[in-house]
C-alpha positions, 0 to 999 in steps of 0.5 A: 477500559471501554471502548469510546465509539467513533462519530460517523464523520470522523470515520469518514474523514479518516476514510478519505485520508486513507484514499488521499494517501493511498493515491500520493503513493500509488503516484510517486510510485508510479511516476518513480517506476514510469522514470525507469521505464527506459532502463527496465521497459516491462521487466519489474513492473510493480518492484516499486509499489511494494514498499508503497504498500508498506508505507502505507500499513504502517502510516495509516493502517490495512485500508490504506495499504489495501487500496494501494494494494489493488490500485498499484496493481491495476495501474502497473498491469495496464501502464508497464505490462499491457502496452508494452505487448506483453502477453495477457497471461504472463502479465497476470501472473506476475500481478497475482505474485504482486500481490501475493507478495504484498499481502504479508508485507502489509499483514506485518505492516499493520501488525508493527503498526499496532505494536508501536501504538501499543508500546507508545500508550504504555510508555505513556502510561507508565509513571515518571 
C-alpha cells in the first residue's frame, strides 16, 4: 500500500497540537505537584511528570511526549529543586535519573501507541 504524503499545513497542525497537549500536561502536573509541595517540599520533584510523559506518547506520540519530556524537567528543576536551596549538582542528578526514566517510559508508550493503531486497522480491516 503506498503511503499518501501529508500537506504541510496539516502537519503544522498537529505540531501545534502536540505542543497544546504537551503544556496542559506539563500544567496539571506541575500545579498537581506544586499542591504537594507542602507535604514533599524538594523531596520527588518530577514523580508526577512521569505519568505526563506517558499520557502524552500514548495520546499523541514521541514529540508530544519529548516536549513534555524536557519541558517537565526544566520547569520541576527550576520551581521544586533550585528555589528550595538544593544544591546544583544533586539537582541535576536527580533531572538526568528523570530523564533517564522516562526515555523508555515514553519508548514503550509510543510503541503501545502504534501497536493498538496497528490492531485497530486490522480490526477494521477485517470482514464481518
Amino acid at each position: 500500500m503506498a503511503k499518501v504524503a501529508t500537506p504541510k499545513r496539516v502537519v503544522i497542525l498537529r505540531g501545534i497540537i502536540s505542543l497544546g497537549v504537551a503544556a496542559a500536561l506539563v500544567g496539571v502536573a506541575t500545579l498537581a505537584r506544586a499542591a504537594l509541595t507542602p507535604v514533599l517540599g524538594p523531596l520527588s520533584p518530577f514523580m508526577l511528570y512521569v505519568p505526563a510523559v506517558l499520557l502524552a506518547g500514548l495520546i499523541r506520540g514521541p514529540f508530544c511526549g519529548a516536549v513534555v519530556m524536557f519541558a517537565a524537567g526544566v520547569v520541576g528543576l527550576q520551581l521544586f529543586l533550585f528555589p528550595n536551596g538544593a544544591a546544583a549538582t544533586p539537582s541535576v542528578v536527580a533531572l538526568m535519573i528523570f530523564w533517564g526514566v522516562s526515555a523508555p517510559v515514553l519508548v514503550t508508550a509510543n510503541e503501545l501507541r502504534v501497536q493498538l493503531g496497528a490492531a485497530e486497522r486490522r480490526a477494521m480491516a477485517a470482514p464481518s
